[in-house]
N, C-alpha and C positions, 0 to 999 in steps of 0.2 A: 533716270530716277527723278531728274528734279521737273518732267512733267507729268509725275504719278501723283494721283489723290491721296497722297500719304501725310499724315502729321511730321513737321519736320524731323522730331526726332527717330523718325520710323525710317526716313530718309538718309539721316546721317546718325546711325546708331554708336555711343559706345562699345568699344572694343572691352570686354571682361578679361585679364587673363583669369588663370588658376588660381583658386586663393581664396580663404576664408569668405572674404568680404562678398564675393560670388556666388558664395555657396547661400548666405544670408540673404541675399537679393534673389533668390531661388526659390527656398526656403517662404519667404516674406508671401511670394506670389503665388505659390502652393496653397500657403492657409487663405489667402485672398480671394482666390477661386471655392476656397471649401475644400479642399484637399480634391481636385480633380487630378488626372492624369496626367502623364508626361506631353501629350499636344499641344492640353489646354494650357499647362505649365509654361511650359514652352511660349507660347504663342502671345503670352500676358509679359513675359521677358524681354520678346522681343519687341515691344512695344516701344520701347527705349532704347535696350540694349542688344549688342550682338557678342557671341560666346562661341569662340569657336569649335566644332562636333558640340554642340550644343544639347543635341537629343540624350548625347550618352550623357551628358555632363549632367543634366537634369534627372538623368533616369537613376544614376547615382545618390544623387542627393534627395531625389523622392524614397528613395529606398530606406534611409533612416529616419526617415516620422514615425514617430512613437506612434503619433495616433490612426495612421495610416497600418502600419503592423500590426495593431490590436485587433484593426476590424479584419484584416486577408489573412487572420489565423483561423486555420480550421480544427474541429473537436479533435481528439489524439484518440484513437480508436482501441480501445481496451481490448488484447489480444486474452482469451479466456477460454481453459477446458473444458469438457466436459465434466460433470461430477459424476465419482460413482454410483450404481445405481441404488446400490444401501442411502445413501444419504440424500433423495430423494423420491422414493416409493412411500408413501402409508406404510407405517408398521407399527404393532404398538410398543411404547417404551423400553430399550435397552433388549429388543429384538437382534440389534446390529449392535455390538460393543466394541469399542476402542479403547486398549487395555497400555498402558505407561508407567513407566516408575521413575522417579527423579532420581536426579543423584545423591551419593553420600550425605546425611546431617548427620553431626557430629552432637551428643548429647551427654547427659554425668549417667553412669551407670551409679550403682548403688555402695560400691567400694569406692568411692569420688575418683575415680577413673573416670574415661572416657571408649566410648563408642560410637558404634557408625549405625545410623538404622534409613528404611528409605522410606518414601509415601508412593505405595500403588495407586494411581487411577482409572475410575472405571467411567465413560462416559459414552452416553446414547448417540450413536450417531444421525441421528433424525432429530429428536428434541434437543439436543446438547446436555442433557442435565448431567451430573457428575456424582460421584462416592468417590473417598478419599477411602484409604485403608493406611495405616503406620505399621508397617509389615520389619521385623529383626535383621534381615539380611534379604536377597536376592533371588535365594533358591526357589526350588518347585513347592516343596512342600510348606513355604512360607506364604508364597502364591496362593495355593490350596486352599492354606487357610484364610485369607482374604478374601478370596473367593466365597466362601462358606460364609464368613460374615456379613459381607455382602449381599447373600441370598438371603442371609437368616432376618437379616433386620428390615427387608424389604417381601418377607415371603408372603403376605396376605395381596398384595400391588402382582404380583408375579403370580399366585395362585388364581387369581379373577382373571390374567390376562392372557397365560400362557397354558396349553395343553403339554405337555412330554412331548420333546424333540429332538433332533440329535443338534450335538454341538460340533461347528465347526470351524475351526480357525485358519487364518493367516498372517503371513507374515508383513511389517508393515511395508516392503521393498514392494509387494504387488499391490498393495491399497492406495500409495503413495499421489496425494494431486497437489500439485502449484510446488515442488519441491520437497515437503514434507507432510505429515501425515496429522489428520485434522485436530486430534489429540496433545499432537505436538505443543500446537499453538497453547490448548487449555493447560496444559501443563506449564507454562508461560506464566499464567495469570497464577497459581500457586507456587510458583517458587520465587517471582520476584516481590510479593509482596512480606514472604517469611523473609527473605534477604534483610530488607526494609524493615521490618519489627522487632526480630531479634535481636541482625546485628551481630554483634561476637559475645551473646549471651546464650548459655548450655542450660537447656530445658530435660527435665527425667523424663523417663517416657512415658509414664502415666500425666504429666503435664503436656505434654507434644500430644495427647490422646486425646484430649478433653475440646 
């Protein structure tokens, strides 16, 4: 070695063990080069110093640069279904309906008791638009009647757009995309915001209506 064209220190290099200090002298020559690779790394090290298994020791410590990780990440590839075919064909308004009822509100009946009533919703599954209904209880014929309300306050929108056709439904277990049913979500946006307003204040039901 000592008749190689080497700068002395390249000749008689420091011995690095393990150790912080190593890792910093590493580190140091990484950013020096621009954040190159484990060779170039390497190679700028040993200019001075020798480390022994050197390449791993390096390949190590390149491996925790923040700014070296930022760039070798790649986009995270959004795994995504299919949507059903209602919720993307042309069709006009409230063709395809997505029907929900929230849970129990609790409100003063008219003897300052209390009772339970629900809010039906009805919302387009192509435009998203939405009818609320404040329906007594649960049942079919509650339903019914929401439904008819529903139709009645919008029947000139429905008249211009709709010929007579049969009605068919299902249930949301076969409509079901991304886990729950798209309604769901909307349903979401009306009950946390009543949560939030109310509070633990009992509204009549012609107040809850309005």
């Amino acid at each position: 070695m000592e008749q190689a064209e080497l700068f002395h220190n390249e000749k008689h290099p420091a011995i690095l063990p393990k150790s912080k200090f190593t890792d910093l002298i590493i580190m140091s020559e990484h950013e020096k080069s621009f954040h190159s690779g484990v060779v170039s790394t390497l190679s700028r090290v040993q200019n001075n110093f020798w480390i022994p298994r050197g390449r791993q020791v390096v390949k190590k410590v390149i491996s925790e640069c923040l700014i070296c990780k930022k760039y070798a990440l790649k986009p995270a590839k959004q795994l995504t279904g299919q949507l059903p075919r209602d919720r993307v064909v042309e069709s006009p308004p409230f063709a395809v309906v997505g029907i929900d009822f929230t849970g129990a509100i609790t409100i003063k009946a008219g003897d300052q008791s209390c009772k339970k009533v629900y809010i039906a919703l009805f919302t387009c599954a192509v435009t998203r638009a939405v009818h609320i209904e404040v329906v007594s209880d649960m049942s079919v014929k509650s339903f019914i009647f929401a439904l008819r309300r529903f139709y009645q306050e919008e029947i000139q929108v429905f008249k211009s757009s709709y010929r007579p056709r049969e009605l068919r439904g299902s249930s949301s277990l076969n409509v079901r995309h991304g886990g729950e049913a798209f309604w769901e979500r909307l349903m979401k946006s009306i009950k946390d915001p009543l949560r939030k307003i109310l509070g633990k204040a009992l509204l009549t039901f012609e107040e809850l209506t309005q």
